[in-house]
N, C-alpha and C positions, 0 to 999 in steps of 0.2 A: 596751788600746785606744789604735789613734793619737789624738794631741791633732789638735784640729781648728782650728787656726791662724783660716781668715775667719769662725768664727764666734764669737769672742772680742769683748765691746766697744769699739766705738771711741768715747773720750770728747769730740770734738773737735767733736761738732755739724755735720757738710757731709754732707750728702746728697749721692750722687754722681747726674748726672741719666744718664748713658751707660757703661758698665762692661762690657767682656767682649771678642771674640777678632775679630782679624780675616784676608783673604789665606788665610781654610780654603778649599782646593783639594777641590772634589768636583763630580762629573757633577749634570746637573739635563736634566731632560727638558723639553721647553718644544713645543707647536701654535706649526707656519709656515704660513702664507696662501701655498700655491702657485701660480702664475701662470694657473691655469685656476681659479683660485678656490677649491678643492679642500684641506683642511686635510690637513697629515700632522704623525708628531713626527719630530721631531730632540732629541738627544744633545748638550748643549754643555759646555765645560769653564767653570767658572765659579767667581771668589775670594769666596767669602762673608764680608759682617762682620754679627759678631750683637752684641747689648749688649742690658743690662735696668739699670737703675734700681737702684741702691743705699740701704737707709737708714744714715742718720748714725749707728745704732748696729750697724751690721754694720761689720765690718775690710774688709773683701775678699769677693767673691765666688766660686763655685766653676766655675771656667772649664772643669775637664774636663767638666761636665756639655752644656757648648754643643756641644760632639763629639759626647757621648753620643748628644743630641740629634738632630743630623744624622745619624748613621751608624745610629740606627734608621727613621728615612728611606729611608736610602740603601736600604736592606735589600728594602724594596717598591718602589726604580728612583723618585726623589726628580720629584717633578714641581713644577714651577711655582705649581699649584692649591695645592700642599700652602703655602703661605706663613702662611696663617693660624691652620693649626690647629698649626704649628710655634711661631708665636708664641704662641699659648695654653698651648700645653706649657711654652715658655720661662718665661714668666709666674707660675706656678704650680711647676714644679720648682724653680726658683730665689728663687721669694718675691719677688717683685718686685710692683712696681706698674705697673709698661710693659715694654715690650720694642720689639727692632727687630731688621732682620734687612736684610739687601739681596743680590742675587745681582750680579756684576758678569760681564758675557762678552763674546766676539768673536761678532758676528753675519753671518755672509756671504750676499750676495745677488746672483745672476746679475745683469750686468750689459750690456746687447746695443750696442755702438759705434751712433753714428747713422747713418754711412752706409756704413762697412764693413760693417757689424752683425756683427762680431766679437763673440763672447759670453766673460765674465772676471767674476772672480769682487773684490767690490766687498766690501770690511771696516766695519763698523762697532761701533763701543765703544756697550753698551747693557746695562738692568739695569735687575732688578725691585728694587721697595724697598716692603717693608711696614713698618707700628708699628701696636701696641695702645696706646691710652692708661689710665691710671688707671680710667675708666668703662667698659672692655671695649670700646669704640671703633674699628673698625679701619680702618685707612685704607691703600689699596694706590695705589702709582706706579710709570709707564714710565717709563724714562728712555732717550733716545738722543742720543749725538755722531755731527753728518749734515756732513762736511767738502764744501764746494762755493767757487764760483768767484767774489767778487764785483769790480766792474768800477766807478772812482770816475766819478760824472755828474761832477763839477767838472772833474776831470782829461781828460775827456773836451771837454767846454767850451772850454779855453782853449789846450789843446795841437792845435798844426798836424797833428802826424802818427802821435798812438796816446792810448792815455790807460794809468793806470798798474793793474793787478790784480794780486788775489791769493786765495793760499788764505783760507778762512777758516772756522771752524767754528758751527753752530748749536746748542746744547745745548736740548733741550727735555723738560720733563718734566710730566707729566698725572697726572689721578686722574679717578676715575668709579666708579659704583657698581658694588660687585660681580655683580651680575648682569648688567652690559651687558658689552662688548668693544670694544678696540681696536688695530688689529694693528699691531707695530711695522712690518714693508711700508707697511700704508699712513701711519704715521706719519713715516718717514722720506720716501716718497713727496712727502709733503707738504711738509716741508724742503725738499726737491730745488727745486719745481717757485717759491719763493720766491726762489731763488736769479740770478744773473746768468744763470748755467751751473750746471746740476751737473759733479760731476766724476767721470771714467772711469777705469778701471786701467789698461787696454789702446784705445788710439788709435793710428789710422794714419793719415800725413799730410792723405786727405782728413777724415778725423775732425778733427782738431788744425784745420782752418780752417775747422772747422762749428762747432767749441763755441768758436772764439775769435771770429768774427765773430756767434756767437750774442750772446757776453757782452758786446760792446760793439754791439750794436744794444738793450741789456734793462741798462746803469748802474745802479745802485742803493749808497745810499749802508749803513752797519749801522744807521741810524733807515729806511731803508726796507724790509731784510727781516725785522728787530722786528716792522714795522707790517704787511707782509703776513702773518707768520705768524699773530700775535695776532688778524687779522681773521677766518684759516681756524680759528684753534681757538675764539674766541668765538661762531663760528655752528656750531660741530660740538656737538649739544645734549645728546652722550653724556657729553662732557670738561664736572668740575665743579670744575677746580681748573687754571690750567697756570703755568709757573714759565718762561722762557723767556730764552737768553745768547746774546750773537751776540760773535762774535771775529774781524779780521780782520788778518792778519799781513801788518803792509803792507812794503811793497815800495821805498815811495823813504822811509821813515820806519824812526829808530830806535825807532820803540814801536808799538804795536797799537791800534787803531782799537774799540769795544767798546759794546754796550749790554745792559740786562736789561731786564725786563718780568717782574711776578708777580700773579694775581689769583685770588680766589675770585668763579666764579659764581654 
């Protein structure tokens, strides 16, 4: 018989609280909110990181089982839903007392110019992320990075003839009960519409002096699209947790401009 190396004791007393693989490369099927309202799936590529809970008397844990794991998944076309009963398996195949799991992917969304209305396709960094805790507890989060345009009221103020902007990104991440839904479309949506501007892939010059004279008629500083967002996700009465980062990669400054906001409702 092979000797079984992580299950050997370890005398040293540390619980590990996260242990296991991450950057696993596999398809995940995931429902998109189509533009007539109409749900379809899509197909995305997506780097999975899993981990569980080590106790202080295990060495190591048994990493090729987190494969295992996925790739009997994969076998019945791995869907999004399946998050939890993934983590249960984890849980329990591995002895653990928690687990975690998160999908990371590109998310593309048509995107229509305002006054060209040139249509282009619009990238967003987003990811599901579940955990079981010790009490079979499970808790699921959206997460999306929504990059848009903000524009400084100060700068605007005091300068004779422009004021100074830039990119800047909104990280936002939610939870809600598993029987409700909320579509990352309209989560990003929501992003957008807090912003100076949002921002387009493809712009043609009258584009370019529709979202630039939009941005500087609508200034806002990163404590202002903090506090618009936080305002739309505390009255959305589905979201019962949001976690919220704003970043703004200024433009006449060597550093970035930055706030957070976290709350349970």
């Amino acid at each position: 018989m092979i000797k079984d190396v992580q299950n050997q004791k370890d005398l040293r007393n540390v619980p590990i609280q996260k242990v296991g693989v991450k950057d696993v490369e596999i398809p995940l099927k995931i429902e998109r909110k189509n533009p007539d309202d109409t749900v379809g799936l899509e197909v995305v590529y997506t780097k999975a990181k899993m981990s569980v809970s080590l106790p202080s008397h295990f060495k190591g844990t048994h990493m090729s089982r987190f494969i295992e794991i996925l790739n009997e998944y994969k076998k019945e076309n791995l869907l999004s839903t399946d998050i939890e009963t993934i983590l249960f398996d984890m849980k329990k195949k591995l002895d653990a007392q928690s687990a975690y799991l998160k999908f990371s992917f590109k998310y593309f969304i048509e995107k229509i110019a305002p006054v060209s209305k040139n249509k282009s396709l619009m990238c967003y960094d987003c990811a599901f992320e579940g955990e079981v805790d010790e009490q079979d507890d499970y808790n699921f989060f959206l997460i999306v990075k929504v990059p848009i345009t903000t524009l400084c009221p100060c700068s605007k103020e005091i300068s004779k003839y422009g004021a100074h902007n830039q990119r800047a990104l909104l990280r936002i991440k939610i939870s809600y009960d598993k029987d409700k839904h909320v579509w990352l479309e309209d989560l990003i949506k929501m992003a957008e519409e807090c912003a100076s501007s949002e921002i387009y892939p493809l712009l043609k010059r009258e584009d370019e002096k529709f979202v630039t004279e939009r941005a500087y008629e609508n200034p806002k500083f990163v404590e202002d699209i903090i506090r618009d967002i936080v305002v739309k996700l505390r009255e959305n009465e589905i979201i019962n947790f949001y976690e919220v980062e704003m970043e703004a990669m200024e433009s006449i400054h060597n550093h970035n401009a930055w706030a957070y906001q976290k709350c349970y409702k």
